[in-house]
Phi, psi and omega in degrees: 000132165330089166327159165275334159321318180232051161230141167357133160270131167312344182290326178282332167288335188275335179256001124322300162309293169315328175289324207276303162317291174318308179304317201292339183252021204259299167298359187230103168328132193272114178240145173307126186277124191267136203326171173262191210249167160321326193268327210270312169303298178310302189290352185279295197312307205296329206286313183297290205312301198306308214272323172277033170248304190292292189289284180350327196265304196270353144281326162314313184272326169295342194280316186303317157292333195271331173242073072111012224234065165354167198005326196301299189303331185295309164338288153322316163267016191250305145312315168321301157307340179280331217243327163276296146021267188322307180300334197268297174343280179296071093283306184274005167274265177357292164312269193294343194295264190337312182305297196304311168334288189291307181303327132339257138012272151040258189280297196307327167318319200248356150284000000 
């Protein structure tokens, strides 16, 4: 087995990398991340909504379960999941509306 005296210092490796990096992005034009496509949104906004529904409910149905207190909590947490759903939606509406925005904004620069 190897001392730790002669083994490789994390210092020399980490500036290894850097060099390995620096060459590697050095031949490739720095581009701008592009709005995602519509359809690609839309499935993201359904995915977020249906996943803040599901977990509310099934925090709802282990609660119900675990105190006894049948349909209510589930009931309750499930408007909760719905109402973060909604908060996350509009929130990634946003989110692209500004990309899509800054990417516009943009393309006029350079006419």
């Amino acid at each position: 087995m190897k001392e730790r005296s002669s083994l490789p210092s994390l210092d020399k490796l980490g500036a290894a990398i850097e060099r390995f990096d620096e060459k590697e992005s050095a031949g490739r034009p720095d581009h701008k991340k592009s709005p995602p496509s519509r359809s690609a949104a839309g499935m993201r906004m359904g995915v977020e909504l249906v996943c803040g529904v599901l977990v509310g409910m099934g925090i709802g149905l282990t609660l119900d379960d675990w105190l006894g207190t049948s349909p209510f909590l589930m009931v309750i947490c499930l408007f909760f999941g719905a109402a973060a759903g909604f908060l996350t939606l509009y929130r990634t509406a946003q989110e692209l509306s500004n990309a899509t925005e800054e990417t516009t904004n943009d393309e006029k620069r350079q006419l």
